[in-house]
C-alpha positions as CSV (number, residue, x, y, z in Angstrom):
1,X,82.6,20.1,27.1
2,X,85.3,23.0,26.8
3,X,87.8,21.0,24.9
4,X,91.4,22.3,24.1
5,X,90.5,22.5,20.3
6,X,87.2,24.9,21.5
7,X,89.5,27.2,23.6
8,X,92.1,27.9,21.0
9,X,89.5,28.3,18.4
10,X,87.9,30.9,20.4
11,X,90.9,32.9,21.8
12,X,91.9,33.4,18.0
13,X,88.4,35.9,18.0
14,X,90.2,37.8,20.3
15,X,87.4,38.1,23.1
16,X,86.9,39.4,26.4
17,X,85.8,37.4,28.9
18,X,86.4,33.7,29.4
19,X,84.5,31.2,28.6
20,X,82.0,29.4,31.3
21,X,79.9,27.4,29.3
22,X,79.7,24.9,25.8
23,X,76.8,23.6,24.4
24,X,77.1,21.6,21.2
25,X,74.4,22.5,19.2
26,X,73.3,19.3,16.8
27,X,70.0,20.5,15.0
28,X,72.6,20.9,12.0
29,X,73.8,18.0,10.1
30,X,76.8,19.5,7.9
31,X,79.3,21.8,10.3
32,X,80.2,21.3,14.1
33,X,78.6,23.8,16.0
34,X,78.4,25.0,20.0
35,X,77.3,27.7,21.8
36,X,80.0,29.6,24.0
37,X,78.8,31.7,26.8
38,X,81.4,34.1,28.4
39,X,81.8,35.4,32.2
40,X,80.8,39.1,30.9
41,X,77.4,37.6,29.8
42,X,78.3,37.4,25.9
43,X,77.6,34.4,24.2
44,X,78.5,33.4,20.1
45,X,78.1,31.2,17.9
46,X,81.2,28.7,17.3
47,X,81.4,26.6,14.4
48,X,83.8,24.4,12.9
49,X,83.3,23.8,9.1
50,X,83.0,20.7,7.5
51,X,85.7,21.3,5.1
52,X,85.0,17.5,3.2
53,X,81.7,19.9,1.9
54,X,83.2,23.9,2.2
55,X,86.4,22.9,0.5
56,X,87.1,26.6,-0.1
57,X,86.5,28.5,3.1
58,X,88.1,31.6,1.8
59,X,85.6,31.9,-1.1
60,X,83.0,30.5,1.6
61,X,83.7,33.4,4.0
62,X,84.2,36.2,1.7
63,X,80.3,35.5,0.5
64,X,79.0,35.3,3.6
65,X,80.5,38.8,5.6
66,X,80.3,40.7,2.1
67,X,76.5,39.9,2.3
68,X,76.1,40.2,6.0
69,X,78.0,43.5,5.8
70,X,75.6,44.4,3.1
71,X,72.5,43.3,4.7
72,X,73.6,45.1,8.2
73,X,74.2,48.6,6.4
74,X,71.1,48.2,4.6
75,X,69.2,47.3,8.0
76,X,70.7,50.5,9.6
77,X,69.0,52.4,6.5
78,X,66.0,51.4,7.5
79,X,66.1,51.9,11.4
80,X,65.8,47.8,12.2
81,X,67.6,45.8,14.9
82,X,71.2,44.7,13.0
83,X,72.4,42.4,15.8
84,X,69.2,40.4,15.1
85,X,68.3,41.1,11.6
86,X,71.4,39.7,10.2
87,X,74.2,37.8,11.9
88,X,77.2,39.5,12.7
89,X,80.4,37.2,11.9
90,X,83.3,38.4,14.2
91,X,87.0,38.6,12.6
92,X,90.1,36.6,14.1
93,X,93.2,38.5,15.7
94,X,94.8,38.4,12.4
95,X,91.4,40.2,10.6
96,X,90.7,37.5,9.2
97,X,86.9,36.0,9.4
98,X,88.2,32.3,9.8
99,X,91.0,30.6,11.7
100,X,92.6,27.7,10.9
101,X,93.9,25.1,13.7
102,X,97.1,23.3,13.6
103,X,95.1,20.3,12.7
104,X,93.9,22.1,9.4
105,X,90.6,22.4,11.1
106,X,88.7,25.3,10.0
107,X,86.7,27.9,12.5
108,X,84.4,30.8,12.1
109,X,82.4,32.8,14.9
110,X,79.5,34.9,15.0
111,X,77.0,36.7,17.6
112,X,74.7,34.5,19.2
113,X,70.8,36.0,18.2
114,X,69.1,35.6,22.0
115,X,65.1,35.2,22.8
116,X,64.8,33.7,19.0
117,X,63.9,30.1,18.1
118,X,63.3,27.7,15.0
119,X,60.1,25.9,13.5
120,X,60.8,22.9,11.6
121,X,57.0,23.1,9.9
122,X,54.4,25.6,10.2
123,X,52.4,25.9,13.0
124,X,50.1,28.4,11.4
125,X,49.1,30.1,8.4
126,X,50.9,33.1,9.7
127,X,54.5,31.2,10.7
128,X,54.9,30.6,7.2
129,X,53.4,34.2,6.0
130,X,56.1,35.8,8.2
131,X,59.2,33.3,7.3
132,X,57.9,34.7,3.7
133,X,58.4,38.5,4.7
134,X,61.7,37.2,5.9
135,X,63.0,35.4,3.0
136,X,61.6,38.0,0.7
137,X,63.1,41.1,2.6
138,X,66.8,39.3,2.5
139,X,66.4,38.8,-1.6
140,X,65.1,42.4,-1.8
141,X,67.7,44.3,0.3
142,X,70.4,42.0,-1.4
143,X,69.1,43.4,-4.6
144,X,71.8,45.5,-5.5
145,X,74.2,42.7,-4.0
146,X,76.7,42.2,-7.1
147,X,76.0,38.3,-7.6
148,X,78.4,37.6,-10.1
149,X,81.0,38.0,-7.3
150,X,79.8,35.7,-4.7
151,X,81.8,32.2,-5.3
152,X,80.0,29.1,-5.8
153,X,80.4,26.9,-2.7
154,X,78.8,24.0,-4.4
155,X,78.5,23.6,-8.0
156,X,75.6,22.9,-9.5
157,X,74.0,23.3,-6.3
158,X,70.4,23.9,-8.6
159,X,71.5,23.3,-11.9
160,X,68.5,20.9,-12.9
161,X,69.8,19.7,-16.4
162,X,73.3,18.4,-14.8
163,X,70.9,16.6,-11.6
164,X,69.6,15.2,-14.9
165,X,72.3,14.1,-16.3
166,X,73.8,12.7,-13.0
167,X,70.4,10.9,-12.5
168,X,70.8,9.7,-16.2
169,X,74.2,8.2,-15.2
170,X,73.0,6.7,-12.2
171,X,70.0,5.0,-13.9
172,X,72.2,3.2,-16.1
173,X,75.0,2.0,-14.2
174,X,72.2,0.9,-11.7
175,X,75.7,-0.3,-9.4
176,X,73.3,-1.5,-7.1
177,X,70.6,-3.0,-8.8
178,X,67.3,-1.8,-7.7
179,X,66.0,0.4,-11.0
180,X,63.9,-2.4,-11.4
181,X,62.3,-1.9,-8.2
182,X,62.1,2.3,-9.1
183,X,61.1,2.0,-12.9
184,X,58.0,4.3,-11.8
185,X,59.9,6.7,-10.8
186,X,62.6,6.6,-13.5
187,X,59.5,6.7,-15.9
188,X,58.0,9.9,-13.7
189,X,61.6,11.9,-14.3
190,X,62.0,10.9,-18.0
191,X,58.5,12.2,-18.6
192,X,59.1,15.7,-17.3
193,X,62.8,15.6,-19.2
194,X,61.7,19.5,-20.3
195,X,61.1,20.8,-17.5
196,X,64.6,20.7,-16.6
197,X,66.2,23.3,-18.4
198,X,63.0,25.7,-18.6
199,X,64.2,28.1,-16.2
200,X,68.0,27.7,-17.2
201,X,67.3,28.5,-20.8
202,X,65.5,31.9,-19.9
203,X,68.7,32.3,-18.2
204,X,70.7,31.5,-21.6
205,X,67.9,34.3,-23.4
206,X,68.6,36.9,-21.2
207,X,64.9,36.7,-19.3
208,X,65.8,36.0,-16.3
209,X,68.3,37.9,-13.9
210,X,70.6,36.1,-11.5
211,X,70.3,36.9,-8.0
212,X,72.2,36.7,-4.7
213,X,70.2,33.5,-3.3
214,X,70.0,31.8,0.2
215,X,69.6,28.4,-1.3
216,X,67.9,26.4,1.3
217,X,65.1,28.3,2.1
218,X,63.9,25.8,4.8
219,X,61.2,27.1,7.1
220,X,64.1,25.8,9.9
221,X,66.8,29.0,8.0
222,X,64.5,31.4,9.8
223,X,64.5,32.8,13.5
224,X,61.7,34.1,14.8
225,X,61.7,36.0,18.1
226,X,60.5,34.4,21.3
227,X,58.3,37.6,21.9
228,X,56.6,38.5,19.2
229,X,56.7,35.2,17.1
230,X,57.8,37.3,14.3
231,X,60.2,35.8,11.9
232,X,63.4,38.2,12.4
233,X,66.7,36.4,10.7
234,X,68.1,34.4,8.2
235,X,71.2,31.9,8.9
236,X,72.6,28.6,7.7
237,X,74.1,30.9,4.9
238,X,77.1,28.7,3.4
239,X,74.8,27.7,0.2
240,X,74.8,32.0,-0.7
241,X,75.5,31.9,-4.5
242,X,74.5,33.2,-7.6
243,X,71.1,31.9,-8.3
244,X,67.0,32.6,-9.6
245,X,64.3,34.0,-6.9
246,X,62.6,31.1,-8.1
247,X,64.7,28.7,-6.4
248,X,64.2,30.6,-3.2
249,X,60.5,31.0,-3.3
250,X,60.3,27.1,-4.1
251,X,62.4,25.5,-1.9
252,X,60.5,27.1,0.6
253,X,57.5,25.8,-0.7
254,X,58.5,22.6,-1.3
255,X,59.4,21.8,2.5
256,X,57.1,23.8,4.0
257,X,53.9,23.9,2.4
258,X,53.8,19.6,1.7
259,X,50.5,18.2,3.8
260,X,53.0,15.4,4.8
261,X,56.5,14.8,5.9
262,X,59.4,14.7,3.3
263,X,59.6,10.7,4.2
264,X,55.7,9.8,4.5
265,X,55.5,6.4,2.3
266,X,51.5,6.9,2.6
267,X,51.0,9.1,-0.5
268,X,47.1,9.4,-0.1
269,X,48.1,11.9,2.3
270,X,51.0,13.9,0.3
271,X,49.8,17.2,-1.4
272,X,50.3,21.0,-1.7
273,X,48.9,22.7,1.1
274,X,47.4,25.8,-0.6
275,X,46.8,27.7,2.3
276,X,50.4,27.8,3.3
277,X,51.0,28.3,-0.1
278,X,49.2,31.8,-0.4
279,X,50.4,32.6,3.1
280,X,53.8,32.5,2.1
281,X,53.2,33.9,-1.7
282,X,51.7,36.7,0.2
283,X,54.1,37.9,3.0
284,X,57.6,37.1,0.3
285,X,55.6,39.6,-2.0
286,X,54.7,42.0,0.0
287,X,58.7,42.5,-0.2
288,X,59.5,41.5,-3.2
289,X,57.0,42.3,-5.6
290,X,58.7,45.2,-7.1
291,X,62.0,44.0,-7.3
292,X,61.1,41.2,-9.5
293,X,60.8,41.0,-13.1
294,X,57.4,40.1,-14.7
295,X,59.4,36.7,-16.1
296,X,60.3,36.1,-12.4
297,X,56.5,36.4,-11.1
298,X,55.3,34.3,-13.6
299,X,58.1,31.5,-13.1
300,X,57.6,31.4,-8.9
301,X,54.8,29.3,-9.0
302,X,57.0,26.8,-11.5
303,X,59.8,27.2,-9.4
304,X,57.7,25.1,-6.9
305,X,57.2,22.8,-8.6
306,X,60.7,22.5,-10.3
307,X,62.7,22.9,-6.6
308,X,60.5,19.5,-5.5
309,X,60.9,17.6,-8.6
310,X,65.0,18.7,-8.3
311,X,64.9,17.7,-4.5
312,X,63.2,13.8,-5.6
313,X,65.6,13.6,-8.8
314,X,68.0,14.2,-6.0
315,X,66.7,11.4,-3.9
316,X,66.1,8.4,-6.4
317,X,69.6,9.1,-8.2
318,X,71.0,8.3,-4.4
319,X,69.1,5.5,-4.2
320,X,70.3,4.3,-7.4
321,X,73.9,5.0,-6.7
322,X,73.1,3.2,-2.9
323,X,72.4,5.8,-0.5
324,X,75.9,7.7,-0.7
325,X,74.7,11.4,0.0
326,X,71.8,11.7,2.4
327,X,71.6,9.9,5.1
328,X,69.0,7.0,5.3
329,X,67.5,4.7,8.3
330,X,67.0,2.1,6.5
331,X,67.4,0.5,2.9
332,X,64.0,1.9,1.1
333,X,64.3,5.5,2.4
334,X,66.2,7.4,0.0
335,X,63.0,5.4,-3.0
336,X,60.0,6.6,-0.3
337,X,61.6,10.3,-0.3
338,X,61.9,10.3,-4.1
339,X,58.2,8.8,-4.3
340,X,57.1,11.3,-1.7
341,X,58.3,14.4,-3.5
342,X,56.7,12.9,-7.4
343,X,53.5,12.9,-5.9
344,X,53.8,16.9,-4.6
345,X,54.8,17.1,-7.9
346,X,51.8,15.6,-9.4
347,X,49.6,17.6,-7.2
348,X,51.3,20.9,-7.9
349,X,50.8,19.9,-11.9
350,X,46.9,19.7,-10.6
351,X,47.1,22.5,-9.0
352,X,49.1,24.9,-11.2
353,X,46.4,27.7,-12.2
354,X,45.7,28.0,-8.9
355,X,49.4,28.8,-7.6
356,X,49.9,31.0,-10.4
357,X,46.4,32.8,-9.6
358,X,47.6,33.0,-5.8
359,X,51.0,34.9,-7.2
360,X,49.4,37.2,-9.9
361,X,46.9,38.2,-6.9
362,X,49.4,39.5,-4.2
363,X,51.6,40.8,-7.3
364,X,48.8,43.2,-8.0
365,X,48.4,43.4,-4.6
366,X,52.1,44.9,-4.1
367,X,53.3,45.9,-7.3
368,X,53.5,49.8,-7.1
């Protein structure tokens, strides 16, 4: 499927080679992407971003190869693979890191990371233990990342008090009338109103640092390497902001260590799997532990917690504003999400001591 558009997107990298093969690759839902393999054996990734979401590629771009950069010097430090530790984003003719058709269509290209495949859940204890190492060793060697210059690609991407407020609005416009149908829970989010701002006042009190985070810590953001099983990269890196470690650690959590599926409408079988939940606490902190503050270890566990009861805010306000943001397959799915993710909430609130037990025991464990 080498298309005109494709070719001159790719011969503004400036390659060698030409091009003998295009997959599209559709496991991601926001940005075109396809897989170009070349005559002399190289193949990249090409991607063509969805500029309705990225309206500002040149803020977009600058945070991702100013991390990448960052993260491949930092790799070299410490004697590990760069060309699979980190991607490697490959500048235009021009030096530029995007290109820009005469469409207005925006492209970007990067090395494609061989022998390496996604999960989408946890096949074992130790998947998620090592897409914890993972995530935790990009938040520590990011560290000393300046955050404050990275540009916010999405505002308020996890700013829980304004989802709040939008849910709020939602609630009472009700344009579509179904909060009657969802009063339980519109009751469930108005009950845990405090919760909201908790980690955004420590924030406002100078207790909790701001980070350079991934954002969307799904267990699917990791590679891990076809030989070894060992989780090796980070991608999907357009959410890169300013952010908390907490949001990191607990969106992980909050996709990958839920007994169910993010859509099961049986909530008998919807819960925090703690043994995923210790496997991950333990391999993040075996990298992190010392680069986080005490407020920071003490928060992860809540971070859980707050990232799921975000993600079903999320959920219900687009059911109540009729299913305009995520995509649905049929009229009820955007309520069973929101349902789904209250009861991991409930469960976590059950559960709490335990979680923060599991973190204080791998922070002694690391902590030098």
């Amino acid at each position: 499927m080498l298309t005109n558009e494709i070719k001159v997107a790719f011969e503004a990298f400036g390659k060698d080679g030409n091009i003998i093969s295009v997959n599209q690759i559709t496991a991601g839902l926001i940005n075109a992407t396809y897989l170009i393999e070349t005559d002399i054996k190289e193949k990249y990734i090409l991607q063509k971003i969805n500029s309705f979401v990225f309206k500002n590629p040149d803020g977009l771009m600058k945070n991702i190869v100013g991390v990448t950069k960052h993260l491949s010097e930092k790799i070299k430090e410490y004697g590990g693979d760069y060309k699979r530790e980190t991607l490697n984003f490959q500048p235009c003719n021009d030096g530029n890191y995007y290109f820009t058709d005469e469409n207005g269509g925006v492209w970007r290209m990067y090395i494609y990371v061989d022998e390496a495949r996604t999960y989408n859940k946890p096949e074992s204890s130790d998947t998620f233990r090592s897409a914890g190492c993972t995530f935790g060793r990009f938040m520590k060697l990011l560290a000393d990342y300046p955050a404050d210059t990275l540009f916010e690609t999405i505002a308020n991407f996890h700013n829980t008090p304004a989802r709040y407020e939008n849910f709020l609005k939602a609630a009472e416009a009700d344009i579509k009338g179904r909060k009657a149908v969802c009063q339980d829970a519109i009751d469930f989010v108005n009950a845990r109103k405090d919760d909201t701002h908790r980690l955004t006042d420590l924030i406002k009190e100078g207790k909790l640092p701001l980070r350079v985070t991934h954002n969307d810590t799904k267990l699917n953001n990791v590679l891990f390497d076809l030989a070894t099983d060992k989780s090796i990269c980070v991608i999907d890196l357009d959410t890169i902001m300013p952010g908390l470690s907490m949001y990191d650690f607990g969106d992980s959590i909050r996709s990958g260590a839920n007994k169910a599926k993010e859509d099961e409408d049986d909530l008998s079988k919807i819960g925090i799997d703690l043994e995923l939940f210790e496997a991950y606490a333990d391999g993040y902190l075996s990298e992190t532990a010392d680069s986080l503050t005490d407020t920071e270890l003490e928060n992860l566990a809540f971070g859980a917690k707050l990232m799921t009861f975000e993600c079903g805010m999320r959920f219900l306000t687009d059911y109540l504003e009729g299913d305009v943001y995520f995509r649905t397959t049929h009229p009820e799915h955007n309520i069973v999400r929101a349902r789904n993710q209250f009861k991991l909430v409930a469960d976590m609130e059950e559960h709490m001591d335990e979680m923060n037990a599991i973190v204080m025991k791998y922070k002694e464990k690391y902590k030098k």
